[in-house]
C-alpha positions as CSV (number, residue, x, y, z in Angstrom):
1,X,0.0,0.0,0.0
2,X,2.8,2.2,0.9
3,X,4.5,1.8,-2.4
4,X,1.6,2.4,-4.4
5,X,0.9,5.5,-2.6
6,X,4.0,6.7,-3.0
7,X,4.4,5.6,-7.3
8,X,1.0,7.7,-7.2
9,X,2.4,10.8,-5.8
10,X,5.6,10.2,-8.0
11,X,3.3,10.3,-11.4
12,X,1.3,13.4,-10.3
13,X,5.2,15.0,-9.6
14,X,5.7,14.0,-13.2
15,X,2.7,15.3,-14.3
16,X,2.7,18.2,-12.5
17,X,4.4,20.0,-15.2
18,X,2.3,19.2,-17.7
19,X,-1.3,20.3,-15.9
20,X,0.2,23.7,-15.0
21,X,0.9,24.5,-18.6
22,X,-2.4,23.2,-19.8
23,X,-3.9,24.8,-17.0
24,X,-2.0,28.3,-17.7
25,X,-2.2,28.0,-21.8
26,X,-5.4,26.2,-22.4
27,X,-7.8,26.1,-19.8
28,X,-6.9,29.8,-18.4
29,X,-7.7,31.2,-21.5
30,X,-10.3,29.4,-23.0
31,X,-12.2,30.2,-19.1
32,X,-11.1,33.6,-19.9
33,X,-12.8,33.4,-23.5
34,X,-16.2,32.1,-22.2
35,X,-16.4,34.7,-19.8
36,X,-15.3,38.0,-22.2
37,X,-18.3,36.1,-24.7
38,X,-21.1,37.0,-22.3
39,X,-19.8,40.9,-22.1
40,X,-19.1,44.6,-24.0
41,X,-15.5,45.2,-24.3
42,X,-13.7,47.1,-27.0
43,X,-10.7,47.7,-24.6
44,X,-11.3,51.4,-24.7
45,X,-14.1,51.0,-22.2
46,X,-14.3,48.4,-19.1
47,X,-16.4,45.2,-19.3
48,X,-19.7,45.1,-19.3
49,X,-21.9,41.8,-19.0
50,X,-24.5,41.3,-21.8
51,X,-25.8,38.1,-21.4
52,X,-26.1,36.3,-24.6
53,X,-26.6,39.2,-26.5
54,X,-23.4,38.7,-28.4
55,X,-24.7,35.1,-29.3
56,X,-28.1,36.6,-30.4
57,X,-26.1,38.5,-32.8
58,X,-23.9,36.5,-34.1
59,X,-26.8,34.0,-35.4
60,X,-27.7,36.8,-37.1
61,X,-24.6,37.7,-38.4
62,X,-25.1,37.6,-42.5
63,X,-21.5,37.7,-42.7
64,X,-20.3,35.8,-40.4
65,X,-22.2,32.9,-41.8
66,X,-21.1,33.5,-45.4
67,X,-17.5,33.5,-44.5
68,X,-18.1,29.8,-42.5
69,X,-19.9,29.0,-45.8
70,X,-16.8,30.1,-47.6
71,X,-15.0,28.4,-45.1
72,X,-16.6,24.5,-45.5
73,X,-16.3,25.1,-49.4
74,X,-12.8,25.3,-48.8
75,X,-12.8,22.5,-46.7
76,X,-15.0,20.8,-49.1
77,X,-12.8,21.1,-51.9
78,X,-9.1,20.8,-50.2
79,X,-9.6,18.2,-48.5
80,X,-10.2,15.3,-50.8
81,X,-7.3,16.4,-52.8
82,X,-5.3,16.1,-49.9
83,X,-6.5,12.4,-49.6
84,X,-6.2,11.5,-53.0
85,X,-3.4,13.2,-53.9
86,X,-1.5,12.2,-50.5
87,X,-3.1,8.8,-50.8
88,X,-1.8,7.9,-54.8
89,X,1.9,9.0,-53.8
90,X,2.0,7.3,-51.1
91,X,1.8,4.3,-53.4
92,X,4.0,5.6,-56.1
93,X,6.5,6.0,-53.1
94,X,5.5,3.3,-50.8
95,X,8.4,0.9,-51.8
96,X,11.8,1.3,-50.0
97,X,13.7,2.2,-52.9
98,X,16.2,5.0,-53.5
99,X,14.1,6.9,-55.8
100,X,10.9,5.9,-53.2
101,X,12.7,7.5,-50.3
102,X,14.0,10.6,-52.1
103,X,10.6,11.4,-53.3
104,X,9.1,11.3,-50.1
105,X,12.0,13.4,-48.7
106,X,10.8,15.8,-51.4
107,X,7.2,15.8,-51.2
108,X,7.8,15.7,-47.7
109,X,10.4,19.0,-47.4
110,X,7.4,22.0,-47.3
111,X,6.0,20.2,-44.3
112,X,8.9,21.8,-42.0
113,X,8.4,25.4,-43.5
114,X,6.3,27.6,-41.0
115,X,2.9,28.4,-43.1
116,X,3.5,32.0,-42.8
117,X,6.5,31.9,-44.4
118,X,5.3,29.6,-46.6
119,X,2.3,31.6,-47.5
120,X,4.3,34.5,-48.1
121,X,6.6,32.6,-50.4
122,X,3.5,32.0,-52.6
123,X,2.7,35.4,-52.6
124,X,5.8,36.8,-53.5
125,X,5.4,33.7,-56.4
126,X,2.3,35.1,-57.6
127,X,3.0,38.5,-57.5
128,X,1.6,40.2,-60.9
129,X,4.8,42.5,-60.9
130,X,8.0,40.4,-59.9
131,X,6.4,36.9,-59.5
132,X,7.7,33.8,-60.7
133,X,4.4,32.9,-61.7
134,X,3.2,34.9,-64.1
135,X,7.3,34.8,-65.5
136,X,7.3,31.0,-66.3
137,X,3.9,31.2,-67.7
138,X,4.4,34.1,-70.1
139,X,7.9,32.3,-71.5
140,X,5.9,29.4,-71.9
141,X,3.2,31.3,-74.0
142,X,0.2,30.3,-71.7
143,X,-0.4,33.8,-70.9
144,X,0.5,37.2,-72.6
145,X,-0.7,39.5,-69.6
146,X,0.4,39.0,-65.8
147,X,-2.4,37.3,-64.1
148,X,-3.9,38.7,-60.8
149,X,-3.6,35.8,-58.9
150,X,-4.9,37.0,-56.0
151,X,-7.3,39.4,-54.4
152,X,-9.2,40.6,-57.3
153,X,-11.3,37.3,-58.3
154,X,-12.4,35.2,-55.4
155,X,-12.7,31.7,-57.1
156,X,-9.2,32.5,-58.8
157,X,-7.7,33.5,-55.4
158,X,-9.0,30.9,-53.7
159,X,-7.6,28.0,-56.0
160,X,-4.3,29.8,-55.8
161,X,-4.3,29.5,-52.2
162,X,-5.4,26.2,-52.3
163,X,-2.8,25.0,-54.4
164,X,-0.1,26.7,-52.1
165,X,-1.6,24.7,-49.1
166,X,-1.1,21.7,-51.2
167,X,2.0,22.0,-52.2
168,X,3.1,23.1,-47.8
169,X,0.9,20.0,-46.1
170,X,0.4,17.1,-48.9
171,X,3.7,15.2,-47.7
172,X,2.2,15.5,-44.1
173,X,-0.7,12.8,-45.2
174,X,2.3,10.9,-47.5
175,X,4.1,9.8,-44.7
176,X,1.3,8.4,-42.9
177,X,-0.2,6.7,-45.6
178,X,3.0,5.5,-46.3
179,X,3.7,4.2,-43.2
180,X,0.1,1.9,-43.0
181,X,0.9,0.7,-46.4
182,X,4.0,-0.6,-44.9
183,X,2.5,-1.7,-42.2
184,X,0.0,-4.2,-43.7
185,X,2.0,-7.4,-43.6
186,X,3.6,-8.8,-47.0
187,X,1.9,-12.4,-46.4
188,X,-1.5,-10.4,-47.1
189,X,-0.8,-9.2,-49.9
190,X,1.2,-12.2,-51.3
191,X,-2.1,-14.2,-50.9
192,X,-4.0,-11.7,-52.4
193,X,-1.5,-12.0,-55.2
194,X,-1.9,-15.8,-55.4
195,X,-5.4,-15.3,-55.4
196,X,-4.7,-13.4,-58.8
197,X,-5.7,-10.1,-57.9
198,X,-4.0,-7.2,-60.3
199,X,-2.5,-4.3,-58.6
200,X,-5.4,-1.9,-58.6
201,X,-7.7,-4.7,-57.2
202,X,-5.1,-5.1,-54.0
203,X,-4.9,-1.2,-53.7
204,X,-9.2,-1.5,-54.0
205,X,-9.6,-5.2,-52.0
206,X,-6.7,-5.2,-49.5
207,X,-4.7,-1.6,-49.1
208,X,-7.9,0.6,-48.8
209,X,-9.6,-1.5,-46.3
210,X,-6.4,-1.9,-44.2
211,X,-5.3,1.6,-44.0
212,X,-8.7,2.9,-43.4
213,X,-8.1,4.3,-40.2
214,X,-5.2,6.3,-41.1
215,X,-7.6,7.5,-44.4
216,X,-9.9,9.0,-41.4
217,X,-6.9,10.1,-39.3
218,X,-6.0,12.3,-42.1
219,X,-9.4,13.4,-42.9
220,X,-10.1,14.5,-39.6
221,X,-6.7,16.6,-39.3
222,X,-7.0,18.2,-42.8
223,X,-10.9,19.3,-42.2
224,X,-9.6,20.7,-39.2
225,X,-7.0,22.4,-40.1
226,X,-8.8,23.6,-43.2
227,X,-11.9,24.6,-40.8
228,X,-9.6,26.9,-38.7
229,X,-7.4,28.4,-41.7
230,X,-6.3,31.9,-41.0
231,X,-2.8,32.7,-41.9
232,X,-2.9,31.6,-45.8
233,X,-5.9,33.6,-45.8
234,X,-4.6,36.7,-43.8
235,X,-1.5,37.2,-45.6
236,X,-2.2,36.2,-48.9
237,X,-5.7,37.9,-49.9
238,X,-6.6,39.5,-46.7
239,X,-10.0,39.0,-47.0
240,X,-10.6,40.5,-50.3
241,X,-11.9,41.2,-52.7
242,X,-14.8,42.1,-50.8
243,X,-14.0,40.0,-48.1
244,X,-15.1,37.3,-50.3
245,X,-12.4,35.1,-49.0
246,X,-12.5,35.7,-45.3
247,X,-12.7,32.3,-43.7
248,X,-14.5,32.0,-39.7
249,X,-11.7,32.4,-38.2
250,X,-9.9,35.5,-39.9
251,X,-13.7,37.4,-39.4
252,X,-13.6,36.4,-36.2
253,X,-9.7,37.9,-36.0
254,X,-11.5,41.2,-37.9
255,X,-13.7,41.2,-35.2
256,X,-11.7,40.6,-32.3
257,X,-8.7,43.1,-33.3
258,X,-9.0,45.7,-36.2
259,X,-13.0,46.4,-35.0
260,X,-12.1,46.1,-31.2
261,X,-15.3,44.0,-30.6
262,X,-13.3,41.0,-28.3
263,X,-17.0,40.2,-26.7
264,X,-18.4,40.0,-30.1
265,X,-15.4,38.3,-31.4
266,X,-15.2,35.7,-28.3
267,X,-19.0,34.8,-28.8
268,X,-18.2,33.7,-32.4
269,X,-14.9,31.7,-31.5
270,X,-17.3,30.0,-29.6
271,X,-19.6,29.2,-32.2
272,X,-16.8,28.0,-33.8
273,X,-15.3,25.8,-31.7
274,X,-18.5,24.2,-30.7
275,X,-19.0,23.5,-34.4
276,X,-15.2,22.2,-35.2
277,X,-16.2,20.0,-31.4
278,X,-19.1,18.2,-33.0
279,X,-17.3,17.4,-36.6
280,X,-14.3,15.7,-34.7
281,X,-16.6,13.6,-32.5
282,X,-18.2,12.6,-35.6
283,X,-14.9,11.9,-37.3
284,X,-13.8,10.3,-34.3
285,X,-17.1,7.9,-33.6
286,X,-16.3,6.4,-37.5
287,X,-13.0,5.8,-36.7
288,X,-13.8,3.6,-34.0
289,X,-16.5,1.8,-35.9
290,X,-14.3,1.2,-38.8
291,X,-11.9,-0.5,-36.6
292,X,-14.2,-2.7,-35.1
């Protein structure tokens, strides 16, 4: 009894650490957050409690709902090509070989670039002025004029961005598909092969089925991360044109900082967080049922 009382207060010393940062970082604020929803504060002036008033509003919130619109087409529409896409090198790559390994390297590189700086790469690469861009195409012949890449057309601006978050996360979702494909033991697939199954009908029959819950794994962090995207978005288009491109989270930043409205802009990360809550526990409940 002794023993195990004292191993007990030895794992809370270890963990100690731990719980005062979440407690400090995480709960702290996120306390702090609930509590700055339910008032009036712009900073200039003290607190002053509303109720749910800044709830009441945000439901009514035209904008606010067309930029979380905006902000689940994106999600829509990036998402699957970062499964597909992530999903078919993976198997062009999944073999051991020297060329395999070097491509995954590769494909793997932008990962480890911040996305700010990544994002501001791509801007500087679409830049209708100096842009590399614009420079390629033109000495290809594709285009005679620059191209306005971004901020003037919405749909054209969003499909550059989304090709720049491509390019900085797909190798994320390569190596872990990569990894379950090499997971899944060679004496499956040998009898599959026996069995006189082709390779597309072992990647459809065998692969798929086996590596489902890392398929769902990735899903659920790329519609996250796509759910909550704010710095491709802020420092690329900013919003425009028209704030056509403002996703949740960078009206909620317009809202929180440049209009000084942190009650207003509290109430909606809220809203927000409740609603990126309830999509992981869905995410999360299929990933459990497709392991059973």
């Amino acid at each position: 009894m002794y023993y195990a009382r004292r191993n007990r207060w030895i794992g809370l010393a270890y963990l100690a650490p731990a719980l005062i940062f979440v407690a400090l970082f995480t709960a702290y604020p996120f306390l702090q957050m609930v509590w700055v929803a339910f008032n009036n504060w712009s900073l200039i002036e003290p607190p002053k409690f509303i109720g749910t008033e800044n709830f009441t509003r945000a439901f009514q919130d035209r904008q606010f709902w067309i930029s979380l619109g905006y902000t689940l087409r994106y999600t829509v529409i990036i998402t699957p090509i970062l499964l597909v896409g992530g999903y078919a090198v993976a198997l062009l790559t999944a073999k051991n070989t020297p060329l395999g390994r070097f491509t995954r390297s590769v494909v793997f590189l932008p990962v480890v670039i911040g996305l700010g700086s990544s994002s501001l790469l791509w801007y500087w690469l679409y830049s209708p002025r100096y842009g590399l861009a614009n420079r390629v195409l033109q000495d290809l012949g594709i285009i005679t004029q620059p191209v306005l890449w971004l901020g003037v057309d919405a749909d054209l601006s969003t499909w550059a961005i989304i090709f720049a978050v491509v390019w900085k996360v797909l190798g994320f979702g390569v190596i872990l598909f990569v990894a379950a494909i090499q997971a899944i033991p060679s004496e499956v697939t040998e009898a599959a092969m026996v069995d006189g199954a082709g390779y597309w009908q072992r990647v459809a029959r065998v692969w798929l089925p086996l590596t489902l819950p890392t398929i769902l794994l990735v899903t659920l962090i790329s519609a996250i991360g796509s759910l909550l995207a704010f710095d491709q978005f802020f420092l690329m288009t900013a919003g425009q044109p028209r704030n056509l491109t403002a996703t949740a989270v960078f009206y909620v930043y317009l809202n929180s900082f440049p209009y000084l409205k942190l009650g207003y802009g509290a109430a909606l990360s809220l809203i927000l967080a409740v609603f990126v809550l309830c999509f992981t526990v869905t995410q999360v409940m299929l990933n459990r049922r497709s392991r059973l």
